[in-house]
ROROGU-833272 format. One line per field, with one value per residue (C-alpha): residue number from 1; residue in three letters; chain; x, y, z. Coordinates in nm, 3 decimals. Example, Ala and Ser with C-alpha at 12.3 -4.5 7.8 and 13.67 -1.06 7.14 Angstrom:
BEGIN
i: c(1:2) $
aa: c(ALA:SER) $
ch: c(A:A) $
c1: c(1.230:1.367) $
c2: c(-0.450:-0.106) $
c3: c(0.780:0.714) $
//
This chain:
BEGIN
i: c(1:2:3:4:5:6:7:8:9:10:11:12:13:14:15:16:17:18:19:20:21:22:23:24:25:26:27:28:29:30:31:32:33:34:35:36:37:38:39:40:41:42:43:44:45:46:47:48:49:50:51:52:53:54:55:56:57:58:59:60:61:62:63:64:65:66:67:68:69:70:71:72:73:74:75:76:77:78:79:80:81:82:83:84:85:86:87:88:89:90:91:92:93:94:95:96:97:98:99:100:101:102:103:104:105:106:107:108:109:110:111:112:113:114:115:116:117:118:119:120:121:122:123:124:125:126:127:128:129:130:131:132:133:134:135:136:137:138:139:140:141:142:143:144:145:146:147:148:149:150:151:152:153:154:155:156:157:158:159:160:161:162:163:164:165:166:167:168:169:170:171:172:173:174:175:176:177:178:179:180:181:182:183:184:185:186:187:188:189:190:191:192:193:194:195:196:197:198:199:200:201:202:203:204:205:206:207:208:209:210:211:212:213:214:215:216:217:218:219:220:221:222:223:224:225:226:227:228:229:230:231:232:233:234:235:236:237:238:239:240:241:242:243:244:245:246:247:248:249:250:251:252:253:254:255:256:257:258:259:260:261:262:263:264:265:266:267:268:269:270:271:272:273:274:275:276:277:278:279:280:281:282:283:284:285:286:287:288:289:290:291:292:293:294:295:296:297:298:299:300:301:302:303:304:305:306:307:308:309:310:311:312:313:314:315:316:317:318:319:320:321:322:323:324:325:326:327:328:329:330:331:332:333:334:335:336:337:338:339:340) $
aa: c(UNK:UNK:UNK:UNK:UNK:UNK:UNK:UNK:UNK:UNK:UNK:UNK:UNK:UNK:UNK:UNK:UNK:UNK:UNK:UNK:UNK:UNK:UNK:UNK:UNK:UNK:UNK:UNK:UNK:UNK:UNK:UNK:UNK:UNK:UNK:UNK:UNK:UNK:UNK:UNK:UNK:UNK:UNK:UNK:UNK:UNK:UNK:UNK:UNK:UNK:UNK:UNK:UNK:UNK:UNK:UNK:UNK:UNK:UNK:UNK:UNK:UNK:UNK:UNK:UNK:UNK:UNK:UNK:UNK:UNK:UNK:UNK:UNK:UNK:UNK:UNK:UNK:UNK:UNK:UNK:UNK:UNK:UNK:UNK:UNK:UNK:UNK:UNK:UNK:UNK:UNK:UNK:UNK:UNK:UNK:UNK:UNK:UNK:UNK:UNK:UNK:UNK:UNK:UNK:UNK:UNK:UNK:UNK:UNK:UNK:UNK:UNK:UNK:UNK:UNK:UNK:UNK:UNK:UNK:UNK:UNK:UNK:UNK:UNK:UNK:UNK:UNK:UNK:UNK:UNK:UNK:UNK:UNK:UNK:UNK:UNK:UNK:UNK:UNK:UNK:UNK:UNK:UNK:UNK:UNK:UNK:UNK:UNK:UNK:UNK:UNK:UNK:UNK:UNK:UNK:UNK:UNK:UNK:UNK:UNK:UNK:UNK:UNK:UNK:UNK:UNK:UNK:UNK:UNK:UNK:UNK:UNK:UNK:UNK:UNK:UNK:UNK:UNK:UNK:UNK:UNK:UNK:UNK:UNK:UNK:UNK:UNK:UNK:UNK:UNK:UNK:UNK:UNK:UNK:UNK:UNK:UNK:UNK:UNK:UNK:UNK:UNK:UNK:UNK:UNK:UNK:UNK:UNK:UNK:UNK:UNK:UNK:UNK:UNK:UNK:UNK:UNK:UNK:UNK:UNK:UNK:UNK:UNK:UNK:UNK:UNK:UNK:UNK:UNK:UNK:UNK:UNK:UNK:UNK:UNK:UNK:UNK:UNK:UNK:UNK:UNK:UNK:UNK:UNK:UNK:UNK:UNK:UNK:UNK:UNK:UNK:UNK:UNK:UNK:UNK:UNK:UNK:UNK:UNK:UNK:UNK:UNK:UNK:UNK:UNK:UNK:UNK:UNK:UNK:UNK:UNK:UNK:UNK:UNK:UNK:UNK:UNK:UNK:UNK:UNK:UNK:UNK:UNK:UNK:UNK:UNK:UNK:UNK:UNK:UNK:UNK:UNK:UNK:UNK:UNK:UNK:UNK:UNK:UNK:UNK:UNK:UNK:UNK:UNK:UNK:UNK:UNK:UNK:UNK:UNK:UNK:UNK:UNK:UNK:UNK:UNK:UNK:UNK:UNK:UNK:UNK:UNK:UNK:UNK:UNK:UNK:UNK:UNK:UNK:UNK:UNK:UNK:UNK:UNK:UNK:UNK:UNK:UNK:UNK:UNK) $
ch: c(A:A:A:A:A:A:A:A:A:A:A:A:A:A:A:A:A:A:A:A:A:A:A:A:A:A:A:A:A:A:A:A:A:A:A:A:A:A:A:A:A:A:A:A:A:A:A:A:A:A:A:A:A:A:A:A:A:A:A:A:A:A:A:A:A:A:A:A:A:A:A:A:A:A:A:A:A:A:A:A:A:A:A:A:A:A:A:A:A:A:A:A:A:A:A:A:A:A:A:A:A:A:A:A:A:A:A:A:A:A:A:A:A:A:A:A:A:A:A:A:A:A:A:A:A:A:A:A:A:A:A:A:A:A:A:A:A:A:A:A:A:A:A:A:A:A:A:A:A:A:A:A:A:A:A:A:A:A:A:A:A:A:A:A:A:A:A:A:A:A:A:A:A:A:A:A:A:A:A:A:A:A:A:A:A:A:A:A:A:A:A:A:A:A:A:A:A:A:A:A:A:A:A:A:A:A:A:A:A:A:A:A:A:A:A:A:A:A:A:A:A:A:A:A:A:A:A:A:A:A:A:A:A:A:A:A:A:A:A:A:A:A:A:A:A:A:A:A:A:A:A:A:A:A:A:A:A:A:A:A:A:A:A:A:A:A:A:A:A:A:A:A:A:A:A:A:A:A:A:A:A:A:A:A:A:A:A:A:A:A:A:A:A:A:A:A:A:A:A:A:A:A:A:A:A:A:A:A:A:A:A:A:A:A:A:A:A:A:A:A:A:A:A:A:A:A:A:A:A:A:A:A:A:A:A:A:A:A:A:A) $
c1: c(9.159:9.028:8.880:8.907:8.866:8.640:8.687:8.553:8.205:8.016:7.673:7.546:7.420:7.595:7.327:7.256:7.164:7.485:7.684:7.985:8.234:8.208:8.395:8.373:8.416:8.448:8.161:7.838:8.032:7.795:7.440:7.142:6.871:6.572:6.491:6.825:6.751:6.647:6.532:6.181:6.006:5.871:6.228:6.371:6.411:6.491:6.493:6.621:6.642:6.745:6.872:6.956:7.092:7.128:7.279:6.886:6.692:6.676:6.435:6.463:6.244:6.249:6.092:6.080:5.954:6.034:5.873:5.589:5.548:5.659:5.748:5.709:5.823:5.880:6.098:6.142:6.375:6.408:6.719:6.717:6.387:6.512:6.200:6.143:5.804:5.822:5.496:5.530:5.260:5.312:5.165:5.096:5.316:5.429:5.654:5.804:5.521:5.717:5.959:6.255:6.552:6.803:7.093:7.158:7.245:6.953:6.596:6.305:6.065:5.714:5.475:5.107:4.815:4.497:4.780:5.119:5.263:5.595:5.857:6.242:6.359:6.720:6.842:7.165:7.336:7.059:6.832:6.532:6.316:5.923:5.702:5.333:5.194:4.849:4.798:5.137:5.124:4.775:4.602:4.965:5.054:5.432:5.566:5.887:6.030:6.414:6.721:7.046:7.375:7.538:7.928:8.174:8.330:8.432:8.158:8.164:7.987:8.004:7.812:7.848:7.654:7.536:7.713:7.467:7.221:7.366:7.123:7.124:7.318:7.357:7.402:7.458:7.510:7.614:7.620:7.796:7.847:7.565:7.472:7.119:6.871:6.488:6.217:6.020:5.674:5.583:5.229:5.290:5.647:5.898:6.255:6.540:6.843:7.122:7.343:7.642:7.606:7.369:7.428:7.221:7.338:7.137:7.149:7.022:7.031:6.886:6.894:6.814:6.857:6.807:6.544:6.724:7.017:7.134:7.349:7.505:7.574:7.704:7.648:7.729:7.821:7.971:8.271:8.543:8.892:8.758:8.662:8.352:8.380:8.159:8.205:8.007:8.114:7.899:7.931:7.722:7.551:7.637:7.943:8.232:8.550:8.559:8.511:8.380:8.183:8.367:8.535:8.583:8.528:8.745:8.682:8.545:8.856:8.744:8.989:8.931:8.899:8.939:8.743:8.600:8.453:8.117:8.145:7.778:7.642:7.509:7.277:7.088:7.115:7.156:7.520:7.807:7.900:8.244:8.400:8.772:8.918:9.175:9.447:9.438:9.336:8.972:8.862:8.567:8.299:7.939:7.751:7.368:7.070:6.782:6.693:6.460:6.343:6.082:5.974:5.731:5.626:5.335:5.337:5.701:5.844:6.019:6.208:6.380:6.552:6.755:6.876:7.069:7.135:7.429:7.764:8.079:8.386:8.779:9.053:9.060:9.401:9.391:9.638:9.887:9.920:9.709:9.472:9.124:8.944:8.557:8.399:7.988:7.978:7.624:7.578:7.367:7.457:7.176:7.169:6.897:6.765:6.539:6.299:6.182) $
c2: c(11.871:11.796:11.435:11.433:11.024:10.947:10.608:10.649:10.549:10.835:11.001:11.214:11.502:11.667:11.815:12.059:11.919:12.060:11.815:11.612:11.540:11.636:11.374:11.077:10.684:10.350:10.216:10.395:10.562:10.753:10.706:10.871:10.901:11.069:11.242:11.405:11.657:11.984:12.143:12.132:11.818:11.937:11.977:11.646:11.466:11.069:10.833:10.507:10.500:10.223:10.223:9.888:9.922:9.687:9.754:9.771:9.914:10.058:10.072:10.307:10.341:10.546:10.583:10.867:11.073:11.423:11.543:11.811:11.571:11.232:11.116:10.765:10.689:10.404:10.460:10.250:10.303:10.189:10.265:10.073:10.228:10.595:10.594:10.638:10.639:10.758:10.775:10.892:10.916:11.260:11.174:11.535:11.580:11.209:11.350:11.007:10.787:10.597:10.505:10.496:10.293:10.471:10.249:10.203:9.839:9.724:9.785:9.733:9.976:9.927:10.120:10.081:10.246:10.166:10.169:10.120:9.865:9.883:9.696:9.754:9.414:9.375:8.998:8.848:9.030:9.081:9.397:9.255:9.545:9.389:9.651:9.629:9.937:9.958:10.128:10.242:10.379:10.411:10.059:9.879:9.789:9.720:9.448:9.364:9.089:9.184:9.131:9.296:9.124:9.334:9.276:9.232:9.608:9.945:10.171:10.530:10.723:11.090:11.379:11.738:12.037:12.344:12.681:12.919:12.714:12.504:12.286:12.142:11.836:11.578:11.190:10.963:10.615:10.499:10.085:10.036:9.731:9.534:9.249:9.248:8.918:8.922:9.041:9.308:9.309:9.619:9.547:9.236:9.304:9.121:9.252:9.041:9.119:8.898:8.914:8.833:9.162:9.381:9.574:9.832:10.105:10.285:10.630:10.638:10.931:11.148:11.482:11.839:12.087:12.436:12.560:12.610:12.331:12.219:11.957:11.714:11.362:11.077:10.728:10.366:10.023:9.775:9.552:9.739:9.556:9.217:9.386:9.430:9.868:10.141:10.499:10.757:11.139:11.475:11.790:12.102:11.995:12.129:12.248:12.005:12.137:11.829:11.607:11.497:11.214:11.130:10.748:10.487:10.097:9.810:9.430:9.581:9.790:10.167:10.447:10.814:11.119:11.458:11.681:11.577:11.841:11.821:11.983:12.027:12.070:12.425:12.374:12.007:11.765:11.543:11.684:11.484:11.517:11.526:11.440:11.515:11.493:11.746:11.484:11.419:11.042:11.076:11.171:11.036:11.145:11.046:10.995:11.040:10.807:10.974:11.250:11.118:11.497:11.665:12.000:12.055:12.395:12.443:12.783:12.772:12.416:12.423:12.086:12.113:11.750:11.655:11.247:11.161:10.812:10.743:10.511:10.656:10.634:10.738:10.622:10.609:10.604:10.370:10.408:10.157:10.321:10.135:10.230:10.122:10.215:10.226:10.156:10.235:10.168:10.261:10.517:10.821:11.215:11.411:11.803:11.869:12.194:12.214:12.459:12.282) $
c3: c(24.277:23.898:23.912:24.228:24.318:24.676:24.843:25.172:25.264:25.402:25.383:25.094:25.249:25.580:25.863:25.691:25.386:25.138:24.958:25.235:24.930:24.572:24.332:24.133:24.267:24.113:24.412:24.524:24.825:24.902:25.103:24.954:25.167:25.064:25.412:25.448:25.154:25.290:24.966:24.914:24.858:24.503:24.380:24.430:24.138:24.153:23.804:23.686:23.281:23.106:22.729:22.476:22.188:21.888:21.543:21.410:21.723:22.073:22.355:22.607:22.928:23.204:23.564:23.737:24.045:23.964:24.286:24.119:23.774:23.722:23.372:23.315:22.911:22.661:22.333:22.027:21.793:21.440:21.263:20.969:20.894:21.085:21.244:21.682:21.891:22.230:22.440:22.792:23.050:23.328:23.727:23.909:24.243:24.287:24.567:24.681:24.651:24.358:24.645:24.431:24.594:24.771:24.644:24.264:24.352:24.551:24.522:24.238:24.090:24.025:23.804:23.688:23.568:23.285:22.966:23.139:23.378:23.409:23.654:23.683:23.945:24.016:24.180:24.158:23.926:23.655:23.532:23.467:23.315:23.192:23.003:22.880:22.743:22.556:22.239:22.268:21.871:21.766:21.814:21.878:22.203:22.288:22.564:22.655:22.883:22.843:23.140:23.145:23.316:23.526:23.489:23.798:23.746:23.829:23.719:23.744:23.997:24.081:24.303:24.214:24.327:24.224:24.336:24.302:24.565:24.877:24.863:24.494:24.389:24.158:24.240:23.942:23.849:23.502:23.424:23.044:22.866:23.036:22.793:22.702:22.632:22.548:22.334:22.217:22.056:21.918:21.747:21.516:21.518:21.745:21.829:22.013:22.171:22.197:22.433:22.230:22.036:22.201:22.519:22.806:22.966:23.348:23.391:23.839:23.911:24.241:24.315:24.348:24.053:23.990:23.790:23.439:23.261:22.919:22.947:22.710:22.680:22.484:22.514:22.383:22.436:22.171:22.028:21.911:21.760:21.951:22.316:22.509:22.484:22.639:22.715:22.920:22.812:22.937:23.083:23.100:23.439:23.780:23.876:23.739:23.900:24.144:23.872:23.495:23.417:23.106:23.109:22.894:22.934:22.801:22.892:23.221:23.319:23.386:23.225:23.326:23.124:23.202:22.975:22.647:22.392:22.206:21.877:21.823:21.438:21.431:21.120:21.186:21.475:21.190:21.064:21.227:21.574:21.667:22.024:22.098:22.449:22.604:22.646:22.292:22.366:22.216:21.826:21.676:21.486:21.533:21.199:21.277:21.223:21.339:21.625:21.860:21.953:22.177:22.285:22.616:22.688:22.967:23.182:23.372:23.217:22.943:22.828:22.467:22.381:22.084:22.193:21.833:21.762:21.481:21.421:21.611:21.432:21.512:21.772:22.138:22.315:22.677:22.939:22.783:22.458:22.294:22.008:22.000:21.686:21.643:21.279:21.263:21.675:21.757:22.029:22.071:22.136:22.286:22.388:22.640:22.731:23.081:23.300:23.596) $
//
C-alpha cells in the first residue's frame, strides 16, 4: 500500500537484521538500535543536521558518524550578498565512537577537536545547538549560541529499504517549522534570528545505504497568508513504494502527499526550479539565490552536491480546499549525487 501509515511500536530491524515494516508515521515508531544492524560496521551511517533560515541568512551544521569517515560541517549563508562558506572537518573510521542517540527525541551530541567544538543538547522541548569554530574563513572564526522550539506536532517519519541488498535501510526524522532564537558571529559580523520570523528544520537520520544514490530534496519553513508553513518534499532514495516523504505543514497540522515532481533546470542550478505534485495540489516555482555546491573525489568516494537556496512561489491546495499561496518563501532545493 502507497503511503502506507505505521502506528504500532515495534523494533527497527527483525533478527535478522532486514527492515520489520516499511512506511511512514506521525511518531518515531520505530526503535533504532545500533547493535541490531547486521551490515558491516563501516557502512552504517548515523547524522543529525540542523538548518535555520532567515530572509537574509542561513546556518547549517551537521554531525555525523558515517562509520569509515565522519563529516562534521558548518555553513553560512549570505543571501543578500549571494555569498556561502562551508568548512567541514572529515574523522577516519569513527565507527560509533560519536555515540549518536538512538532516538531522534532524546539524547545530545558532543563534538570537539583543536578548531571545532560543537554541541547539539535537547531538554524540554528546545534544540539547543552551540558552535565555536576557529579560523572558520581565513583568520575569522564563527560562534553560535542559537535554540530551536520544538512544536507540540505530528512530524513525519519514515523507514524504507533498499531492494537490491536486505540489509540496507533508511530511518529518517524531519522537524519543520521549529522557531529559531540566538546569534551568530561570523568574524566581526553578528547575525540574529528571531523567532517571530525565522525558523529550523532536523534532518536525523540512521542507516545503511548502498554504495551509489542521487537523491533530491526540498526544504523550507515560513509564514504564508498569516500561518506558521513548512514542507518536506524528496524522492530518489531507497525504494519508495511503501511510502514518500513528501508533506506539508500548516499551524502544526501534518497533510500528506503522494508524489511530488522535481523539474530540475538542465542548463544552471541557478535557472528556476519547479515542483508540481501528482494530485494536482502542489505548483510552485523556486527562484534561486545562490548554490551552495561541492564536489569530493578521493579513490572510491565520490560526493557531487548542488544544495540551492531561492524564494518559492505558487499555490498549495490542503485537505479542506483551501489555497495557500507562497510569495518569495525562502527554502532551498538541492540534488545530491553519492559513492560511499
Amino acid at each position: 500500500m502507497r503511503n502506507h501509515e505505521v502506528t504500532k511500536i515495534q523494533q527497527l530491524l527483525d533478527a535478522q537484521g532486514h527492515l520489520a515494516e516499511a512506511g511512514w508515521a506521525r511518531t518515531p515508531v520505530w526503535q533504532y538500535r545500533r547493535t541490531d544492524v547486521k551490515a558491516p560496521r563501516l557502512r552504517i551511517k548515523e547524522w543529525d543536521y540542523y538548518l535555520i533560515v532567515s530572509h537574509d541568512h542561513a546556518v547549517a551544521f551537521t554531525l555525523s558518524d558515517d562509520g569509515y569517515i565522519g563529516l562534521q560541517s558548518v555553513s553560512f549563508l549570505d543571501f543578500a550578498g549571494k555569498s556561502e562558506h562551508t568548512e567541514s572537518i572529515l574523522n577516519v573510521f569513527p565507527m560509533g565512537k560519536m555515540h549518536m542517540p538512538s532516538d531522534p527525541r532524546e539524547g545530545s551530541v558532543h563534538y570537539a577537536d583543536r578548531r571545532l567544538t560543537m554541541d547539539f543538547d535537547l531538554s524540554g522541548g528546545k534544540r539547543h545547538i552551540t558552535c565555536r569554530f576557529l579560523k572558520f574563513d581565513g583568520d575569522r572564526d564563527f560562534s553560535c549560541d542559537l535554540t530551536l522550539t520544538e512544536p507540540e506536532m505530528d512530524k513525519l517519519t519514515i523507514t524504507l529499504p533498499w531492494n537490491s541488498d536486505p540489509h540496507a535501510f533508511y530511518y529518517n526524522r524531519k522537524v519543520n517549522c521549529m522557531p529559531a532564537e540566538g546569534e551568530v558571529r561570523y568574524g566581526e559580523d553578528v547575525c540574529r534570528f528571531s523567532p517571530v520570523t525565522d525558523f529550523g528544520t532536523l534532518d536525523w537520520g540512521r542507516g545503511v545505504w548502498t554504495y551509489d544514490n542521487t537523491w533530491l530534496w526540498s526544504n523550507g519553513n515560513g509564514i504564508a497568508d498569516g500561518h506558521v508553513f513548512g514542507y518536506n518534499f524528496g524522492y530518489g532514495f531507497a525504494d519508495n513504494a511503501a511510502a514518500t516523504e513528501n508533506v506539508l505543514y500548516i499551524d502544526g497540522r501534518l497533510e500528506k502527499l503522494d508524489d511530488v515532481i522535481f523539474d530540475v533546470p538542465k542548463a544552471s542550478y541557478t535557472d528556476p526550479w519547479y515542483f508540481h505534485s501528482d494530485d494536482g495540489r502542489v505548483r510552485l516555482t523556486m527562484q534561486p539565490i545562490l548554490d551552495r555546491k561541492a564536489c569530493t573525489k578521493f579513490a572510491f568516494i565520490l560526493s557531487d552536491q548542488h544544495q540551492v537556496f531561492g524564494r518559492m512561489n505558487g499555490e498549495v491546495r490542503l485537505e479542506d480546499g483551501t489555497v495557500l499561496r507562497l510569495q518569495d518563501f525562502t527554502c532551498f532545493a538541492e540534488q545530491v549525487h553519492n559513492k560511499y
